[in-house]
N, CA, C and O of each residue as an XYZ file, in Angstrom:
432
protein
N       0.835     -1.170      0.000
C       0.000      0.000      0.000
C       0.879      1.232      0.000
O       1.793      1.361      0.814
N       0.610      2.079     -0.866
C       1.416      3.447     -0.897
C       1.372      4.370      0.253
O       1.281      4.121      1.455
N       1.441      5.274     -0.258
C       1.280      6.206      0.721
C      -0.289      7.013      1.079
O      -0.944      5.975      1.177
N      -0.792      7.558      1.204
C      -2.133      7.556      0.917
C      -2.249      8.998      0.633
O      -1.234      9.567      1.034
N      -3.093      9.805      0.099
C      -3.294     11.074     -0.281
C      -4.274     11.906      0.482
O      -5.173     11.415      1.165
N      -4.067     13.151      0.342
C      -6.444     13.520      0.869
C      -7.329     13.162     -0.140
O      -8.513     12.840     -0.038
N      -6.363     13.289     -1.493
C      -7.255     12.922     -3.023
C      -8.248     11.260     -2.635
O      -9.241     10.752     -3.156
N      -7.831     11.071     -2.099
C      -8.108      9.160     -2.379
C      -8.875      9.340     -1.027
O      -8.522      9.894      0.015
N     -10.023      8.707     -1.365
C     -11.069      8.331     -0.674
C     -10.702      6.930      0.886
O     -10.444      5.742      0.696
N     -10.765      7.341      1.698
C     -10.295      6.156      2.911
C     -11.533      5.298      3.712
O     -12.647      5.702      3.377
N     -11.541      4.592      4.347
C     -12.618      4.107      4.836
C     -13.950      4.341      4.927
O     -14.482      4.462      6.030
N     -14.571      4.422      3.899
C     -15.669      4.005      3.508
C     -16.291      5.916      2.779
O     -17.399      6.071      2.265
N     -15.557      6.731      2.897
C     -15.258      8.437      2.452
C     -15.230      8.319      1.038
O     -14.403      7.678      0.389
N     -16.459      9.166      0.477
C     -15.998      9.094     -0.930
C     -16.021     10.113     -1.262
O     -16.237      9.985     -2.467
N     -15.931     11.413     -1.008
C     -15.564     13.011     -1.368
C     -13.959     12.732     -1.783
O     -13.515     12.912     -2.918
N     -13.193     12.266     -0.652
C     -11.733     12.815     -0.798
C     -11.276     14.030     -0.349
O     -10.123     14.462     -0.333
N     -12.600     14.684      0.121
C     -12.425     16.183      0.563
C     -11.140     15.947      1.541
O     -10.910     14.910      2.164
N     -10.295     17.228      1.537
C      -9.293     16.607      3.241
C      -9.888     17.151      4.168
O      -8.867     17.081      4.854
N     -10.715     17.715      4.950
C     -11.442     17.354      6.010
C     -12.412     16.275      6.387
O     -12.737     15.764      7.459
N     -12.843     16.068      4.855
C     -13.556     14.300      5.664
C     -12.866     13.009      5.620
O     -13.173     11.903      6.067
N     -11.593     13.547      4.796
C     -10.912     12.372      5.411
C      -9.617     12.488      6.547
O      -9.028     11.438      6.805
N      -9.114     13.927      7.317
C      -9.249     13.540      8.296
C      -9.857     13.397      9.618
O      -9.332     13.245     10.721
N     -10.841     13.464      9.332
C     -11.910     13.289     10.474
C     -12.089     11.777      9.838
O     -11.664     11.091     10.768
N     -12.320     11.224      9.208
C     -12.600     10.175      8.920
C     -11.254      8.862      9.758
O     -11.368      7.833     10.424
N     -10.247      9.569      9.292
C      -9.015      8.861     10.013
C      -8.956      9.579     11.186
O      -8.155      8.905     11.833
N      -9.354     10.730     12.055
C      -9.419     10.655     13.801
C     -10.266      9.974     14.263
O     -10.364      9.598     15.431
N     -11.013      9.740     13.303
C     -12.614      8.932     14.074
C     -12.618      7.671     14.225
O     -13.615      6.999     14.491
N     -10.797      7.010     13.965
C     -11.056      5.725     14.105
C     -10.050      5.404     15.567
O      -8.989      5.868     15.984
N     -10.977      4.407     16.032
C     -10.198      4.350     17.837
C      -8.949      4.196     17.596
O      -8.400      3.571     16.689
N      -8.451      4.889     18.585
C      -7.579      5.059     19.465
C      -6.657      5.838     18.950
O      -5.511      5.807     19.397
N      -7.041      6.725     17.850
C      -6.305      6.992     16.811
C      -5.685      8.584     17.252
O      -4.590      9.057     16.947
N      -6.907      9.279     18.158
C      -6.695     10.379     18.529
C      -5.819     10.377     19.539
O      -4.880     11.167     19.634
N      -6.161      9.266     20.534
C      -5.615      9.074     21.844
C      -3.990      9.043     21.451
O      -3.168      9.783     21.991
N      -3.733      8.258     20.626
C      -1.787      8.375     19.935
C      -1.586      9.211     20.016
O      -0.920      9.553     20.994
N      -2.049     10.270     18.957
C      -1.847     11.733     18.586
C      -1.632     12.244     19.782
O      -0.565     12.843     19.651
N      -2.071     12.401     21.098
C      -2.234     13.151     22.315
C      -0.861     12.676     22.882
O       0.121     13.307     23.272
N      -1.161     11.216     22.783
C       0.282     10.945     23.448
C       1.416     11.341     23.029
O       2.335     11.918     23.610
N       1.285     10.984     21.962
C       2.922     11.610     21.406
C       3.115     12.903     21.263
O       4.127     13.306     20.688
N       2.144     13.790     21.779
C       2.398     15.603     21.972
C       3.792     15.547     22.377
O       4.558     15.860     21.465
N       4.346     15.239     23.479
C       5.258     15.476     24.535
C       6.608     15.452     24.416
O       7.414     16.375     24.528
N       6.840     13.843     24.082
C       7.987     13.699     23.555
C       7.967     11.923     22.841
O       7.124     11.041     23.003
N       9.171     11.914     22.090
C       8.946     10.542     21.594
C       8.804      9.334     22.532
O       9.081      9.242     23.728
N       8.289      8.415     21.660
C       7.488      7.012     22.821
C       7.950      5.868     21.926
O       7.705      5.930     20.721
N       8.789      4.535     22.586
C       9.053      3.756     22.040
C       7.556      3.109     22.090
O       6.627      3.678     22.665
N       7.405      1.636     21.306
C       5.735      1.154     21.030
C       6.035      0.626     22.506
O       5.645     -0.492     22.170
N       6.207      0.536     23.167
C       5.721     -0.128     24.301
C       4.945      0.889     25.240
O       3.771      0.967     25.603
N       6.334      1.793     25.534
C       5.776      3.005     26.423
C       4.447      3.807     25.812
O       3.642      4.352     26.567
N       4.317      3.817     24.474
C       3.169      4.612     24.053
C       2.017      3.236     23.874
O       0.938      3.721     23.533
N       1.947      2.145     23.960
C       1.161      1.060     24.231
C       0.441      1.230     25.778
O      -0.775      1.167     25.960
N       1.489      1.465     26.881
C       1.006      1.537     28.216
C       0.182      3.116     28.280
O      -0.809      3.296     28.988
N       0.630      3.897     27.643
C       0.157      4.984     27.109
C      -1.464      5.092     27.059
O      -2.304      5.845     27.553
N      -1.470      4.336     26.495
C      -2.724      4.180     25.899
C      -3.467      2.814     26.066
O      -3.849      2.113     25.130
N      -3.621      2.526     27.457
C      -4.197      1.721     28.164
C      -3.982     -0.087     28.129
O      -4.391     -0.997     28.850
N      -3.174     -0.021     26.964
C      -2.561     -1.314     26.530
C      -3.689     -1.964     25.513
O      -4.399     -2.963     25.631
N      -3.551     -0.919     24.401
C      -4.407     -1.062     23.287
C      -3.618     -2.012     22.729
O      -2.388     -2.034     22.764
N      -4.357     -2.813     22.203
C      -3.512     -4.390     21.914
C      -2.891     -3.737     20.462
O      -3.367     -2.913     19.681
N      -1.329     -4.657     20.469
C      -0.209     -4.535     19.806
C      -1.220     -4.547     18.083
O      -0.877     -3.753     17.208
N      -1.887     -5.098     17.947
C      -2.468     -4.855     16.486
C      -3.092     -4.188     16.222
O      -3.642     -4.532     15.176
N      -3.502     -3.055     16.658
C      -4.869     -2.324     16.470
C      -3.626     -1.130     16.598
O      -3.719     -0.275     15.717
N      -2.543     -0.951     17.506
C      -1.535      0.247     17.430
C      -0.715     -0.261     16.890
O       0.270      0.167     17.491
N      -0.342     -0.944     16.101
C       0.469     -1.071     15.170
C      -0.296     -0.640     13.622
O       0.304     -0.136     12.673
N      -1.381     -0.897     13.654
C      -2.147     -0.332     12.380
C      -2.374      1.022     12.389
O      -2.204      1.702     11.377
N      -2.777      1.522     13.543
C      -2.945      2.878     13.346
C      -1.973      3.914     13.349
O      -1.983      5.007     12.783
N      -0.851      3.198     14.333
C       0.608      4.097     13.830
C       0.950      3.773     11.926
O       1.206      4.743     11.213
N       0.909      2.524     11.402
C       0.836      2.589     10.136
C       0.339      3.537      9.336
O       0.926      4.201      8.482
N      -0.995      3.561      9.731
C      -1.723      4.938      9.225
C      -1.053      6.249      9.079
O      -0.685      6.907      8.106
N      -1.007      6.448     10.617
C      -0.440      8.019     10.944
C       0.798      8.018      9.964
O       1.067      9.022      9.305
N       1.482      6.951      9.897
C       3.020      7.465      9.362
C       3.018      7.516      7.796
O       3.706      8.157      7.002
N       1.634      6.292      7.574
C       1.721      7.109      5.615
C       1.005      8.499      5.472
O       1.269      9.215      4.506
N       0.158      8.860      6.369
C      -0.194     10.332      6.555
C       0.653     11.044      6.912
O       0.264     12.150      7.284
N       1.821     10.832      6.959
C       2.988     11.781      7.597
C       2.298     12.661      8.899
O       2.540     13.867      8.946
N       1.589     12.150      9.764
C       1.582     12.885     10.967
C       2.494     11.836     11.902
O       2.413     12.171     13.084
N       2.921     11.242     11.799
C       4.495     10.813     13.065
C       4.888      9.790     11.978
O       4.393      9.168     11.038
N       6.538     10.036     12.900
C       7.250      9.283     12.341
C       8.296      8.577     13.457
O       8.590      8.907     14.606
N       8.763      7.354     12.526
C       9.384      6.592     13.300
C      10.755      7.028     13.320
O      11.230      7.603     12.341
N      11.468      6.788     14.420
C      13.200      7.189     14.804
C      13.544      5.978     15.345
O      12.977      5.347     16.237
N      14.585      5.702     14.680
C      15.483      4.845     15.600
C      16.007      5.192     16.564
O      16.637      6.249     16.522
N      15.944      4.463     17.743
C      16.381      4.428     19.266
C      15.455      5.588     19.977
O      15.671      5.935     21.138
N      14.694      5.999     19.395
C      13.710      6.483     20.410
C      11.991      6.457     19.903
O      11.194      7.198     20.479
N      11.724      5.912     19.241
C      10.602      5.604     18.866
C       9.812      6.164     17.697
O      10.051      6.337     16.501
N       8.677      6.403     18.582
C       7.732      7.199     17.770
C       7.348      8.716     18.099
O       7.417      9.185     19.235
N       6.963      9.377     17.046
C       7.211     10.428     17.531
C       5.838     11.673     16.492
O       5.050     11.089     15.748
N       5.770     12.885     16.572
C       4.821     13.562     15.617
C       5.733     14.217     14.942
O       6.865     14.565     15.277
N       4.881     14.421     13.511
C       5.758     14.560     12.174
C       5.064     16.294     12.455
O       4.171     16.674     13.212
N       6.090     17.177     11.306
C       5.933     18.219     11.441
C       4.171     18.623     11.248
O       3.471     19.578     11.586
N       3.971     17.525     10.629
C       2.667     18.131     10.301
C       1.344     17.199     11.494
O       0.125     17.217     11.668
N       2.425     16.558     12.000
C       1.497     15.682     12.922
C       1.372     17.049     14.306
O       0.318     17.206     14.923
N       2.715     17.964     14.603
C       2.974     19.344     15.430
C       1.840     19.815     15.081
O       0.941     19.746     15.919
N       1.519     20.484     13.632
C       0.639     21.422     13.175
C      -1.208     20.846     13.804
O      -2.031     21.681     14.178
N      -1.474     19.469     13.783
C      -2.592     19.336     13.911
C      -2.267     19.233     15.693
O      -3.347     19.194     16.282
N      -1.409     19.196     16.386
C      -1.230     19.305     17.536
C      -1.804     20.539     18.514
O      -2.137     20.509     19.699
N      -1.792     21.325     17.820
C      -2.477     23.091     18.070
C      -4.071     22.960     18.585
O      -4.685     23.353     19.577
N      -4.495     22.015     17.091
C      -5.961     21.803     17.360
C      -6.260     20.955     18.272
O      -7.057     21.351     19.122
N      -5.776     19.668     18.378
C      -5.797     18.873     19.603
C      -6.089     19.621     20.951
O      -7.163     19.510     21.541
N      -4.778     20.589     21.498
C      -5.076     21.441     22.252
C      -5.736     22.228     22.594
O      -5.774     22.571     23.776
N      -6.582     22.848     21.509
C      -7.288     23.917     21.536
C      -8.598     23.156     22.074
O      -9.272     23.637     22.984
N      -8.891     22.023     21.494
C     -10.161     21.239     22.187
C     -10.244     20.921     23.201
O     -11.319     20.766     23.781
N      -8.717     20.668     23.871
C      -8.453     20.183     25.027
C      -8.482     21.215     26.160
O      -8.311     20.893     27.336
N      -8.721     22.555     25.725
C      -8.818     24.257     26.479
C     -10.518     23.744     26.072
O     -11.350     23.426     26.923
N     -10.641     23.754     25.301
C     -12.591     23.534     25.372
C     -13.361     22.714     26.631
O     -14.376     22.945     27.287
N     -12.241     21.516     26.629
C     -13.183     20.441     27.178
C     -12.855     20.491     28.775
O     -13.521     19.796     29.541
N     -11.712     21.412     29.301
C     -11.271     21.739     30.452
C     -12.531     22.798     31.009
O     -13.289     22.746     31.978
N     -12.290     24.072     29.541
C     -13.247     24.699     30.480
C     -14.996     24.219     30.508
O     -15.656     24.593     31.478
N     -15.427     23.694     29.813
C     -16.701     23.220     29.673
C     -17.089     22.005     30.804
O     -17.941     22.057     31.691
N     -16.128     20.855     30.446
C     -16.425     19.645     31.425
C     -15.991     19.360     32.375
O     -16.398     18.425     33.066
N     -14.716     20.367     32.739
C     -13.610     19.942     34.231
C     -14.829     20.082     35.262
O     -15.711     20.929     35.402
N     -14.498     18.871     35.937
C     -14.962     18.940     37.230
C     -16.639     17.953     36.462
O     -17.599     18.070     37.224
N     -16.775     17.581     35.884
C     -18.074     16.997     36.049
C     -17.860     15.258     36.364
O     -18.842     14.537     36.541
């Protein structure tokens, strides 16, 4: 499998628009939860496995697949995984929801 485009239609998306397909690829589990994790700093697959509640080794191994032909993270030797420059850029928005959902839901 190549690399994948916004042109090309992904799970079950047939615009190609690039907002429905990436919402289409955050909307699949656990997919966001990575993204969050790896804000910080790089995560070998284990540490970002415990990370993320010990989402079984196949389901984060596919979805880091994903992320990395989307160029939002990439892999490093001797320190893992990590967010790609453009995986940074959607990092902003992550946050910005994460200022939403603090001030709206903290404390409920």
């Amino acid at each position: 499998m190549g690399k994948k485009t916004v042109s090309q239609p992904v799970r079950g998306s047939t615009t190609g628009r690039p907002i429905m397909v990436l919402l289409d690829i955050l909307g699949q589990r656990w997919t966001l939860r990575i993204l969050w994790e790896l804000r910080g700093e790089p995560l070998s697959f284990r540490a970002l496995r415990q990370r993320c509640d010990q989402v079984s080794p196949t389901v984060l191994n596919d979805r880091l697949k994903t992320l990395r032909e989307l160029d939002l993270v990439q892999r490093e030797d001797g320190t893992g995984y990590r967010l790609s420059q453009a995986g940074e850029e959607l990092e902003s928005t992550l946050l910005a929801l994460n200022h939403w959902a603090e001030k709206h839901w903290a404390g409920r």
